[in-house]
C-alpha positions as CSV (number, residue, x, y, z in Angstrom):
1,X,27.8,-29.7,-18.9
2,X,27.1,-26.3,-19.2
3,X,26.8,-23.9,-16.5
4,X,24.1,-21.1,-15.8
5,X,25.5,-18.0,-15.0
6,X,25.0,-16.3,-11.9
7,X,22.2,-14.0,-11.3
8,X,22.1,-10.9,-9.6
9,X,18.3,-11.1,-10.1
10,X,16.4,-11.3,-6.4
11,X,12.6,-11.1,-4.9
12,X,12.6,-6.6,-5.1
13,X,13.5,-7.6,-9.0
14,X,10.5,-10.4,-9.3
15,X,8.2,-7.8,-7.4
16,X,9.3,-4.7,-9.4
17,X,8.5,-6.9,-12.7
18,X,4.9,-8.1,-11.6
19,X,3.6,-5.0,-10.6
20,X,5.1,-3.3,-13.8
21,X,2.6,-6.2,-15.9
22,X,0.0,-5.0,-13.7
23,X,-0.1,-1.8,-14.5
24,X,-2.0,-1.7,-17.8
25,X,-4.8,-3.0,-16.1
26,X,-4.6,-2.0,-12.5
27,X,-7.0,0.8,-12.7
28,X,-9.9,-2.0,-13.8
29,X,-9.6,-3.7,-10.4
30,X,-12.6,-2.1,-7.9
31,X,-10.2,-1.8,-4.5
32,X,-7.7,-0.8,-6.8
33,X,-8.9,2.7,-8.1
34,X,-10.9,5.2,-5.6
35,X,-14.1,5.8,-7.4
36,X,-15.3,9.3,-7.1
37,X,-18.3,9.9,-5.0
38,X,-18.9,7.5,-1.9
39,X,-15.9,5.6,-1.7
40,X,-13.5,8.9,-2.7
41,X,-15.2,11.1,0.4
42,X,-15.0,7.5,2.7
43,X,-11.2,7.5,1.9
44,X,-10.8,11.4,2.2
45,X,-12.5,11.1,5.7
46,X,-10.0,8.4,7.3
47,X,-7.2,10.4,5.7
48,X,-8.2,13.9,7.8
49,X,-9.1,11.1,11.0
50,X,-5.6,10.5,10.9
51,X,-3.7,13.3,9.5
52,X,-5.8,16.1,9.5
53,X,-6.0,19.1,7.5
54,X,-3.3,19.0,4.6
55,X,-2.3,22.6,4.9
56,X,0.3,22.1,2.1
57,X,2.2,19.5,3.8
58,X,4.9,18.1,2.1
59,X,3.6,14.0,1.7
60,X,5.3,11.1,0.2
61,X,2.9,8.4,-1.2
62,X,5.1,5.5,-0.8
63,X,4.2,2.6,-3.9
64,X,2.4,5.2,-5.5
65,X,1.0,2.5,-8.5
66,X,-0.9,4.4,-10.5
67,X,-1.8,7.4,-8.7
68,X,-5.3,6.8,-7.1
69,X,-4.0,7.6,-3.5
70,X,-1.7,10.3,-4.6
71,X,-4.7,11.9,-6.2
72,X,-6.7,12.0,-2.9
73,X,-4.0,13.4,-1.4
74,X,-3.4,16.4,-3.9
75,X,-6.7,17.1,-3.9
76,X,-6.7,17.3,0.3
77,X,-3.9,20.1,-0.1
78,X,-1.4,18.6,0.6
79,X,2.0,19.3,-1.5
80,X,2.3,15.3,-3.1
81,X,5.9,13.7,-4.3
82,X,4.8,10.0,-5.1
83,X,7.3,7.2,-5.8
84,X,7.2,3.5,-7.3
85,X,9.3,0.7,-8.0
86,X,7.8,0.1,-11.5
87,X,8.1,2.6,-14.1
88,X,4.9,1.4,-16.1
89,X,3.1,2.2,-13.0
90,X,4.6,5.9,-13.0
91,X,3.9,6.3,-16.3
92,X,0.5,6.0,-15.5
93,X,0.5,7.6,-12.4
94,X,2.5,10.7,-14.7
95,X,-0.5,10.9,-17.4
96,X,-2.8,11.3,-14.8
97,X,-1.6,13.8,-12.5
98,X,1.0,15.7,-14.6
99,X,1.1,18.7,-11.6
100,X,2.4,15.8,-9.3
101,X,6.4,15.1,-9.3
102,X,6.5,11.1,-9.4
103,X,10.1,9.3,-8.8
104,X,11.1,5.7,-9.5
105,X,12.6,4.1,-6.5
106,X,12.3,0.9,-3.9
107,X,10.1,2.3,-1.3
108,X,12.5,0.3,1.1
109,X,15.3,2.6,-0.3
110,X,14.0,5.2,-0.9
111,X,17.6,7.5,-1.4
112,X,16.1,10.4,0.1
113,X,17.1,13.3,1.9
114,X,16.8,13.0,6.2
115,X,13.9,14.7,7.3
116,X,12.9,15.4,3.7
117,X,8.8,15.2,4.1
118,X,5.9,16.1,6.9
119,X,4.0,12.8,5.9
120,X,4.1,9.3,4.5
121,X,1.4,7.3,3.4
122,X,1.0,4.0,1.7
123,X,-1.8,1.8,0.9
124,X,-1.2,-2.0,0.4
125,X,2.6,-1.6,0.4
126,X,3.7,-3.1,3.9
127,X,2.5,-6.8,3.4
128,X,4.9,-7.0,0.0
129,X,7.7,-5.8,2.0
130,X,11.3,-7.9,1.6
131,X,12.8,-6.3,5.0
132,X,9.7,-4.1,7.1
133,X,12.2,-3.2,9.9
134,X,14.9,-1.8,7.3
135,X,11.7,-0.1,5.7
136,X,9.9,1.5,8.6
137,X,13.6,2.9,9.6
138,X,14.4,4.1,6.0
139,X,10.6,5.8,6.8
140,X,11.5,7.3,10.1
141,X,14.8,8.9,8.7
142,X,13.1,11.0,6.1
143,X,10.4,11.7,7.6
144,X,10.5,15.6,9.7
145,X,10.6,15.6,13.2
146,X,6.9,15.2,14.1
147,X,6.1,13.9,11.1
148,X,3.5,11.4,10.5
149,X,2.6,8.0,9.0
150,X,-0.4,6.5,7.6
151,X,-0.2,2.9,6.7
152,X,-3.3,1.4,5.0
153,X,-3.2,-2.3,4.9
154,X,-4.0,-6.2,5.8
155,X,-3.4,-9.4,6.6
156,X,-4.7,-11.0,2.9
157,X,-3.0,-14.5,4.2
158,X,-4.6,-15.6,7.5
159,X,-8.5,-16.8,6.6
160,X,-11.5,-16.6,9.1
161,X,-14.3,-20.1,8.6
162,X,-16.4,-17.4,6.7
163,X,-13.4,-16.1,4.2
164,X,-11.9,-20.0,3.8
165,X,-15.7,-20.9,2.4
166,X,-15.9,-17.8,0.5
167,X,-12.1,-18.4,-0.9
168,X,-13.1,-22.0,-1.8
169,X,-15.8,-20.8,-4.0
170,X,-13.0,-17.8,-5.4
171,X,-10.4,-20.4,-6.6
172,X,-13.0,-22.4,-8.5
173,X,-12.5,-19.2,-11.1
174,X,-8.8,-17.7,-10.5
175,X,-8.0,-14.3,-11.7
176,X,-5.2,-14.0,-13.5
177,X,-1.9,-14.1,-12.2
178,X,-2.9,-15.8,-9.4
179,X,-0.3,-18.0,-9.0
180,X,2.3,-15.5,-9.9
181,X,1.2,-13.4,-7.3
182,X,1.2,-16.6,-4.3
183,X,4.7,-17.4,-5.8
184,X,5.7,-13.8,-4.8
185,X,3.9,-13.5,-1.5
186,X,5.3,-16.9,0.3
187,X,8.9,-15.5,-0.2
188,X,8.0,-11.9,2.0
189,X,8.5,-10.8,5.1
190,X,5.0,-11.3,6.0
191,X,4.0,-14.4,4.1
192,X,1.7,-15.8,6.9
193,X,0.5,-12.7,6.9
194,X,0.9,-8.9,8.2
195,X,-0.8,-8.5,11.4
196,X,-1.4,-5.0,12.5
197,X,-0.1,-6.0,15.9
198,X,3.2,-7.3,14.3
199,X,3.6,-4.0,11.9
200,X,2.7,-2.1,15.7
201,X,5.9,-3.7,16.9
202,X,8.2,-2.8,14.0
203,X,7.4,0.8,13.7
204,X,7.9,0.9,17.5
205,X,11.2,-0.6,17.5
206,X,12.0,1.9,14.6
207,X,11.6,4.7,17.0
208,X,8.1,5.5,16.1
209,X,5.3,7.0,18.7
210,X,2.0,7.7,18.8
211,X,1.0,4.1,17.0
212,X,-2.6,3.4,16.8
213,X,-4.7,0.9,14.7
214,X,-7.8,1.5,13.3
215,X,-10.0,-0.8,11.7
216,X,-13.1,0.8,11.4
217,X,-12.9,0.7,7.4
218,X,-16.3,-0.3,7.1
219,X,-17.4,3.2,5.4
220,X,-14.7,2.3,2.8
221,X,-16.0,-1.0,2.4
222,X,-19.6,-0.1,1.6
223,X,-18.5,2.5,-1.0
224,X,-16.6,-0.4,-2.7
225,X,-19.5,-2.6,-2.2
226,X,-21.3,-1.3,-5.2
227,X,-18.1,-2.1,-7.5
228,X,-17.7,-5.7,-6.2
229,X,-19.8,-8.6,-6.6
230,X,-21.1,-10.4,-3.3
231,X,-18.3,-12.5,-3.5
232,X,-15.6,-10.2,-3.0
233,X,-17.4,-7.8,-0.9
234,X,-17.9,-10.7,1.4
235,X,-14.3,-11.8,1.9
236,X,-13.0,-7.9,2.1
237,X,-15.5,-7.5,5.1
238,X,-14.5,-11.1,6.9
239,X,-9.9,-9.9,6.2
240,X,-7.6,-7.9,9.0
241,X,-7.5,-4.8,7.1
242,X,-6.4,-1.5,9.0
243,X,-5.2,2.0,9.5
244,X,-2.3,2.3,11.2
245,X,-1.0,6.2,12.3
246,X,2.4,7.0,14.1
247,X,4.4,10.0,14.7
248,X,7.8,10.3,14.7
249,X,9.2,12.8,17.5
């Protein structure tokens, strides 16, 4: 009988690949790119809410995908590095902000220098994570002493009665990839879900302060509302999505 070789292959590989397929299309998603108008001023608002004014801060934009939250960031003042795990998203990310340095790495491993940035951000990065409390304390070392962290995020697992009827009515018409992408998400960290109160205790025990959730998103929301059919704006509203800010001494 013949024998399969070993792999080296694991689940940052399988996640690394889908979100590299995704790319091409990724700006096409509403939720996905920040439209200008409404929903670019609604983001720009919980941004200075958490962070304040950019002053030409030095800010990472962890899982940078395509650029969308890298370009809010620029255009706050703030001094932008981005960085991604999948090279067709930096390519994108590149072509669209060519001013903006953009790097290729595992946001859980990042290889950079201690206390090498003022601020982090992410958005829709900490639910795909393989190890969070390896991440938030990869985070915590590059970040300056009283730097800060914004992590923009959800529990897209855990369903509400409203969100399990809307969902039943969702799956009667997949999107694409669907499967590929559940596949993916039963084998992370948080694949029952990544409650802001669970993500509160991890940056905590990674030595960060100051942690405070915010879920008052619903200016967000109604921008994207326009973009989204009923459907979709419907099950956003009825998810655990949040803004979570700490400080690291």
């Amino acid at each position: 009988m013949t024998q399969v070789p070993p792999s080296n292959r694991d689940l940052r590989d399988d996640i690394r690949e889908y979100w590299s397929d995704r790319a091409a299309t990724f700006d096409n998603d509403p939720g996905h790119r920040i439209a200008d108008g409404a929903e670019m001023s609604a983001w720009r608002a919980l941004f200075t809410r958490h962070l304040g004014l950019a002053e030409g801060r030095r800010l990472l934009d962890l899982a940078s995908g395509t650029g969308e939250i890298a370009r809010l960031c620029r255009d706050m003042g703030f001094a932008v590095t981005g960085l991604d795990w999948a090279e067709p998203m930096l390519d994108r990310a590149r072509a669209k902000l060519p001013g903006v340095t953009f790097l290729q790495a595992d946001a859980e491993r990042t290889m950079l220098p201690d206390a090498s940035t003022d601020v982090i951000v992410t958005r829709h990065l900490v639910w795909t994570l393989v190890d969070p409390a390896a991440a938030f304390a990869e985070w915590h070392r590059i970040l300056a002493p009283g730097g800060q962290l914004l992590v923009v995020d959800g529990d897209f697992v855990s369903r509400s009665w409203l969100s399990r009827l809307v969902g039943k009515v969702a799956t009667a018409r997949p999107r694409p990839g669907f499967s590929r992408h559940a596949e993916i998400l039963s084998r992370v960290h948080f694949a029952h879900g990544a409650r802001g109160r669970e993500v509160v205790a991890l940056l905590r025990a990674a030595g960060f302060e100051d942690v405070q959730v915010d879920t008052d998103l619903g200016a967000i929301h109604r921008a994207q509302a326009v973009q989204f059919g009923w459907l979709k704006s419907v099950l956003r509203r009825s998810e655990h999505r949040y803004a979570i800010s700490a400080r690291r001494r």
